[in-house]
N, C-alpha and C positions, 0 to 999 in steps of 0.2 A: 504494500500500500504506500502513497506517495506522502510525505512530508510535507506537499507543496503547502495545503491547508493551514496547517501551523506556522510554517515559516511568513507567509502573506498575513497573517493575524498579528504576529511578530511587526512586521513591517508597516502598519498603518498604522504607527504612531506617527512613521515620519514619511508618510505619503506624500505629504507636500512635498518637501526635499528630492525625496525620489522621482516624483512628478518632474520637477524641474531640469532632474537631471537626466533622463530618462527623451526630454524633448532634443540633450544634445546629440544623441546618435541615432534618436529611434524616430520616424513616423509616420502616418496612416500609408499604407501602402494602395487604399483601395484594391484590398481583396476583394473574399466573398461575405465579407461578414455578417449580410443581408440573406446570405439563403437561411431558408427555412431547416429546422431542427426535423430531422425524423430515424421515430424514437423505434421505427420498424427495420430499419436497416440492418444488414445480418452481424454486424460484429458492434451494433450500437451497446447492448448490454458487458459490454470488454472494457470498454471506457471507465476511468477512473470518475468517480461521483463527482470529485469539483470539478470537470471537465464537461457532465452531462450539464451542472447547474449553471456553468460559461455560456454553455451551446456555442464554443466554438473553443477551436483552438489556436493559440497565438502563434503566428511564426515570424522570425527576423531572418530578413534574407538581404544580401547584399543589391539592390535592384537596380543593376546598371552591367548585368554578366548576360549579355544576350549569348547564345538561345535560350538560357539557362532560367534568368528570370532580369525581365528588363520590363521597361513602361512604354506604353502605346503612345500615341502625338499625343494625347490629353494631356500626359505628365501623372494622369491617376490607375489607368489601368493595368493591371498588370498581365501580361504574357510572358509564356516562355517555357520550357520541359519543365521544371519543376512545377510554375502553376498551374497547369495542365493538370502531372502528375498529381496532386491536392487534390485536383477536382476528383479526378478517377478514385480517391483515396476515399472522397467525402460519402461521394454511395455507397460503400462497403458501411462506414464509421456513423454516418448520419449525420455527423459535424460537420460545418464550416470549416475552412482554414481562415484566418485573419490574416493577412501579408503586413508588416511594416516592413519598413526602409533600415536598415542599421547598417551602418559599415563594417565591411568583414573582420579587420581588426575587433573590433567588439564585440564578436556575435559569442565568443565563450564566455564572455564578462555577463555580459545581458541573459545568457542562457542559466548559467550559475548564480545572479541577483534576484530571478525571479521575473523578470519583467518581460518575457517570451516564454512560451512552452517548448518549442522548437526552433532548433537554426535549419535553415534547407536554403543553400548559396553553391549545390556545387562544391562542398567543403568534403575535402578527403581525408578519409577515417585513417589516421594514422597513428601506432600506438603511445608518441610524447602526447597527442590531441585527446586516448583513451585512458589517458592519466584521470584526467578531468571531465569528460564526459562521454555517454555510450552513443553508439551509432546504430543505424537501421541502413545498410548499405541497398542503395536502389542502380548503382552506375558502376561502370570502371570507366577511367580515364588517365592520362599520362600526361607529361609537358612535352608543349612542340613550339618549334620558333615561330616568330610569326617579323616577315619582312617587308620591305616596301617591295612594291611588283617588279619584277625584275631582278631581285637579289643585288644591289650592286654591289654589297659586299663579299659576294662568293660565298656565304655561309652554309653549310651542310650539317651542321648539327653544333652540339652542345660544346665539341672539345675545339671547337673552331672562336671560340667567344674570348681566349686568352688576351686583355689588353682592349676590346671591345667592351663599347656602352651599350645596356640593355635597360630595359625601362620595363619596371614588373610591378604587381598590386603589394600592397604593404601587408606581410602579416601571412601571407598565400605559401605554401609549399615547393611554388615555383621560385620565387623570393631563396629558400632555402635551397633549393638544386641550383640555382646561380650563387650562391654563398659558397656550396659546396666544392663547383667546379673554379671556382675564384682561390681557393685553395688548393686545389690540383693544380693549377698552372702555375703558382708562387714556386709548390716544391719541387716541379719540373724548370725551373729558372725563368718560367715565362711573365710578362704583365698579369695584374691582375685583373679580374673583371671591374670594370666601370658600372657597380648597379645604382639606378635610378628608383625609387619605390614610392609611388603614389597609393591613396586613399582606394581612388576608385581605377578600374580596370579599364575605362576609357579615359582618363588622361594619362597610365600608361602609354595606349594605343597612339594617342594624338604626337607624343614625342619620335614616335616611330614612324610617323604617318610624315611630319615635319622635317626629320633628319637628322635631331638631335642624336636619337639612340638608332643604330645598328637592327637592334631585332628586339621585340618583347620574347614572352615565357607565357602562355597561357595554355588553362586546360584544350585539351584534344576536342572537344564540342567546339569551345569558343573561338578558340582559334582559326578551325576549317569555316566556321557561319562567317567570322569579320572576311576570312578570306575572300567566301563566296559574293559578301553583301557588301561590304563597303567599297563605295565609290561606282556601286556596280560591279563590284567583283576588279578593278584596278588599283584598288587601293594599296594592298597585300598580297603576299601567295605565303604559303605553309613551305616550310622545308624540312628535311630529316625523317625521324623516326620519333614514334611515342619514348620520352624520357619517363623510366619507372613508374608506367601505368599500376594503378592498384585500385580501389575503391570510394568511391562518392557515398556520403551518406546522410541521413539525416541526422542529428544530431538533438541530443536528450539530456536531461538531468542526471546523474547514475541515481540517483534515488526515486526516480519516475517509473520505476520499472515496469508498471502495469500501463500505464501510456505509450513504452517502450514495444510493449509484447502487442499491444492492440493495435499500434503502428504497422509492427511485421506481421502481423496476419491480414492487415489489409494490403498491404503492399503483395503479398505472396498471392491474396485473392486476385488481384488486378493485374499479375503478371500470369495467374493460370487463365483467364478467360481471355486473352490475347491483346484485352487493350494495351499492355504493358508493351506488346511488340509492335502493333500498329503507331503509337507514339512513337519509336523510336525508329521507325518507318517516315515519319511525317517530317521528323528534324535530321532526316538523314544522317544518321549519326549509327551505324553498324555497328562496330568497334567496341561502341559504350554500352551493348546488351548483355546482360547477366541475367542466371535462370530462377537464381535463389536469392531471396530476401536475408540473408545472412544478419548478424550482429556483432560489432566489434572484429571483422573480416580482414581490417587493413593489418 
């Protein structure tokens, strides 16, 4: 049973406070937090009681990771494989998902304060990240360059980056595989990598797009979609191969555990009835399909 209950009871003393601080990384994402609650849904009795009394569940996602999860022109809607995925999640569960906005840097802070029930950004289940909290893995994916079109830099992959500026999201995994190889090329006598690390994953992008950096680092979904779509597909091209693909996942409390389990049964429903492969059909993304809803997999 979850602790959440007690700990939020804890915390309304200083609601204010939190409220306020709460505004600087998190907000409304315009999800779905308007659909209707139903209480007939097959895995609705799974759900943790404060969760049925919410009628919905909170999630913080990074929302500027196309395909993954990015805003319509409104600036309010959200699309993308994971809010998709919610959806398909919500008829199994009978809940809502709630989207806010939080930057990925944050989303373990805000996961562990209480102020989200869930992170879902495309974050990969990794075991420093299962220190701190559990995962519902729904994806694999790996890091891949991502260049202006044409390569001027000749770059073919990851050991080609010695003495190169790259431009990655702050906080991201990929961030850590350019730290990585920024130390292989010291001990091998070479320059070391020039990393640049933004907030969001499109002012990354925009520095590579500019000229400033060389190449970004982004997941395997997001990288092949900027390829395809920006600029009309002239903007970038992908090069190399998937660096250390492993698992994407949702991301939980470790003391949630029954919102944990009610997660992967609906995720595992929604990958046996096929929606799970037609979605990753839709975002043309092959690669990122997996059979089993695993937990703590990375």
């Amino acid at each position: 049973m979850s602790h959440r209950i007690a700990r939020r009871a804890l915390a309304a003393t200083a609601a204010a406070g939190l409220a306020a601080l709460a505004l600087t990384a998190c907000s409304s994402g315009g999800g779905s937090e308007d659909a209707a609650v139903d209480t007939s849904a097959p895995l609705y009795d799974s759900l943790p009681q404060e969760v049925k009394d919410a009628g919905k569940i909170v999630v913080g996602g990074d929302i500027a990771y196309a395909p993954m999860e990015y805003y319509d022109t409104d600036g309010e809607t959200v699309l993308g494989f994971d809010k998709e995925l919610t959806d398909l999640m919500t008829a199994q569960l009978g809940v809502p998902f709630e989207w806010n906005n939080v930057v990925f840097d944050s989303l373990i802070t805000e996961l562990k304060s209480d102020r989200i029930d869930v992170a879902i950004s495309g974050m990969s289940d990794t075991p420093e990240r299962q220190q701190e909290i559990d995962f519902v893995d729904y994806y694999v994916a790996g890091a891949m360059l991502l260049v202006k079109k044409g390569n001027p830099e000749g770059l073919t992959g990851i050991e080609d980056l010695c003495g190169v500026t790259i431009a990655v999201q702050r906080g991201t995994t990929q961030e850590g595989y350019a730290q990585e190889q920024s130390a292989v090329c010291e001990e091998n006598g070479e320059q070391p990598i020039e990393i640049l690390s933004y907030d969001r994953e499109t002012e990354a992008m925009l520095q590579v797009k500019n000229g400033r950096a060389a190449s970004g680092l982004q997941d395997y979904p997001v990288a092949t979609y900027n390829a395809r779509t920006s600029g009309g597909g002239e903007d970038f091209e992908v090069v190399g191969e998937q660096i250390q693909a492993g698992p994407l996942g949702i991301g939980i409390g470790k003391e949630d555990t029954e919102l944990r389990d009610a997660l992967q049964q609906a995720l595992q429903a929604v990958m046996d009835s096929g929606d799970y492969a037609e979605l990753i059909e839709k975002y043309e993304t092959p690669l990122g399909a997996i059979e089993s809803a695993t937990v703590n997999g990375g």
